[in-house]
N, C-alpha and C positions, 0 to 999 in steps of 0.2 A: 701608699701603694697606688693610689688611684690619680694623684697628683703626675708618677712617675712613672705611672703603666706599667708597676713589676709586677708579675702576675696575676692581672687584671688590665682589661682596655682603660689607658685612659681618659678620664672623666672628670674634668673639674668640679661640673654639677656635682658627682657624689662628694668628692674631697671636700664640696663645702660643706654640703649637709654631715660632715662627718667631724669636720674643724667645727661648727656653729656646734655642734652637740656637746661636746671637751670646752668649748670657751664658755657656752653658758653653764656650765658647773666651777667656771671657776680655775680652767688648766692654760696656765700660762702660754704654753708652747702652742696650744690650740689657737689661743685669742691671736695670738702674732702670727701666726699663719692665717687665718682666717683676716687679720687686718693686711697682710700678702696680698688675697686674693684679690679683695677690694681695690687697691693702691694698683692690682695690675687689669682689672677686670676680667678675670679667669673664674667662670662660674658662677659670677653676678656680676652686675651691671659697675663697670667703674665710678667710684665713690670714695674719693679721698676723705672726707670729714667720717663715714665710716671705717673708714683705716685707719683714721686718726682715731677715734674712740675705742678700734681694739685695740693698735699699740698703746694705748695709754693704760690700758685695764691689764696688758702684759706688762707694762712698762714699769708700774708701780709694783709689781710685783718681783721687780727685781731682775726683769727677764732681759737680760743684754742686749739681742739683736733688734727688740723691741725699742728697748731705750734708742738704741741707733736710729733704726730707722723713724722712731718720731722725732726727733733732733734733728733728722735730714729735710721731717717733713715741717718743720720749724722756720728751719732754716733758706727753705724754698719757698715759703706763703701755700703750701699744699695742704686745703682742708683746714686750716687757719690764717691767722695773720702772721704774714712773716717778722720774726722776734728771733734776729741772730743769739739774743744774751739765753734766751729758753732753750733753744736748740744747743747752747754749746752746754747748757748744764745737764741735757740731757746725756748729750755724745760723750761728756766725761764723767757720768755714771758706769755708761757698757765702756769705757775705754781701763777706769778702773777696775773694774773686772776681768780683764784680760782680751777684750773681745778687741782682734787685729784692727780692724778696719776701722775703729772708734777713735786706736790710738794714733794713727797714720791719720785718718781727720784732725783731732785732737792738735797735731805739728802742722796740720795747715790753718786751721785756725788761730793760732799762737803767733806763728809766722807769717800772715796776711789783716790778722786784724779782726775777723768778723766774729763779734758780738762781745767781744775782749780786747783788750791793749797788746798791740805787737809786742810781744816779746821769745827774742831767739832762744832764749836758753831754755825755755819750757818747747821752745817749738824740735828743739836739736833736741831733749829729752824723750819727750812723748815719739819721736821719729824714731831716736836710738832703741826702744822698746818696741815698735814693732817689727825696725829692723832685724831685733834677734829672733823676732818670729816669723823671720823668711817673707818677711812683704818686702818687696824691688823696692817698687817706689817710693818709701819711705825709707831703703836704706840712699837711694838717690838725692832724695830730700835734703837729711840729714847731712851725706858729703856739702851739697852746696849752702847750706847753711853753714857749714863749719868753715868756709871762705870765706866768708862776711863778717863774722865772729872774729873776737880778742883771744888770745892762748886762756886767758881766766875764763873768760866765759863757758866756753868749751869745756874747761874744766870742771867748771861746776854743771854743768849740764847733766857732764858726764857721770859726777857723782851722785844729781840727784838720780839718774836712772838706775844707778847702782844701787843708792840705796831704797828705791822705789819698793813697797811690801805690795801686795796684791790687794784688792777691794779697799784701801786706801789711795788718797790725791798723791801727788807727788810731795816730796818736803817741799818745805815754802823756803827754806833757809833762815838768813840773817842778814842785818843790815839795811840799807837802803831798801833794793831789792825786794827782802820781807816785808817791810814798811808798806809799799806802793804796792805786792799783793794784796795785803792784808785789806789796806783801805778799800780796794778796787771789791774787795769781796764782801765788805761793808757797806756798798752803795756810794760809797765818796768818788772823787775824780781826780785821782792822780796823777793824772798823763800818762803816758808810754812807762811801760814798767823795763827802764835802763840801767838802773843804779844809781842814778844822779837824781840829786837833789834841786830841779828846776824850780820857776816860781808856780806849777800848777799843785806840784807833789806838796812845797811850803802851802800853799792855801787848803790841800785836802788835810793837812796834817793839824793847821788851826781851827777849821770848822770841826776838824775832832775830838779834839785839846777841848773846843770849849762844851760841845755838846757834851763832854764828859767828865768837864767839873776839873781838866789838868789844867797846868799852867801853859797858857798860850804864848807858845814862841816860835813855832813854823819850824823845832829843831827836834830830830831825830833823839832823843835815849832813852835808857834802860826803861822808865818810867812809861814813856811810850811804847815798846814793844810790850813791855810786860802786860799794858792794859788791851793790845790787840790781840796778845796770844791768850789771856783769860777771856776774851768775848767772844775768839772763835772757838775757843774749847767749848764753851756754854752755848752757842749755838743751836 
């Protein structure tokens, strides 16, 4: 109320003294608002590195818009050092959560690259989800991505948003594809996650082979998928 002057002048001074009260007991929604006020200086002194500390105490607490805007603030060097790969695993916590504007990040990230391997099919994915949640820009997105894109791609894009469950990632699928997520999520270096089997994909695939006791041959089967889908399970 005092943030918004409904039925009171308002007062950022009090809104914080009122957000600091609810964040140090522990109220998610406090902390992220009170890391608001910091991040814009409304009622204390602008302080990124304290916005960063309250989104991160909402953040971990599962708080969506929190998560976002530390990912953003990741993502910019604001209040820490800028780590595009930190920011996008935050932004695809609140994106898996439903939060619009995580997921519509989320397909520009996918689609430009930053702090992840350009890939369209996740970026026309994550776009197509928040298209249906009435974000423009990501239903705009999503069109011209789909002009760049193969008829298959598109397809499966289309199905992983389909089959997309809420507070779960997207399906990883099969294939190539799976392969070069999976690694990329493993810390290895696959290249551009395409479908193709180039020679960076062949070398993250032997450095894994051998870190894991398989037979090293830089070649995609069952054997391999099976050992990347038990270690992201166990995770």
């Amino acid at each position: 109320m005092h943030v918004r002057g409904l039925g009171v002048p308002q007062d950022y001074n009090e809104a914080v003294k009122w957000f600091r009260l609810g964040a140090e007991q522990g109220h998610a929604g406090a902390q992220s608002n009170l890391g608001v006020k910091y991040y814009r200086g409304e009622g204390v002194p602008q302080d990124y590195r304290e916005a960063v500390k309250w989104y991160r105490l909402a953040a971990e607490q599962g708080h969506a818009r929190a998560q976002f805007y530390l990912g953003n603030m990741y993502g910019r060097g604001e209040g820490v050092p800028q780590d595009y790969r930190e920011g996008e695993q935050w932004i695809r916590l609140a994106a898996m959560q439903g939060f619009v504007e995580a997921q519509y990040t989320m397909g520009q990230l996918h689609g430009y690259g930053y702090g992840i391997p350009v890939d369209w099919v996740h970026a026309h994915a994550w776009s197509n989800l928040a298209a249906a949640q009435g974000h423009e820009e990501a239903r705009e997105y999503r069109d011209e991505l789909q002009d760049l894109m193969t008829r298959e791609q598109v397809i499966r894009a289309q199905r992983m948003a389909s089959e997309w469950v809420p507070n779960s990632p997207l399906p990883l699928g099969n294939g190539t594809a799976f392969v070069q997520r999976a690694l990329y999520s493993l810390d290895y270096e696959p290249g551009p996650i395409d479908g193709r089997i180039g020679p960076r994909t062949r070398a993250a695939i032997r450095s894994y082979q051998h870190d894991h006791g398989l037979p090293v041959d830089g070649q995609i089967s069952s054997i391999l998928q099976d050992a990347l889908w038990d270690e992201l399970a166990n995770r």
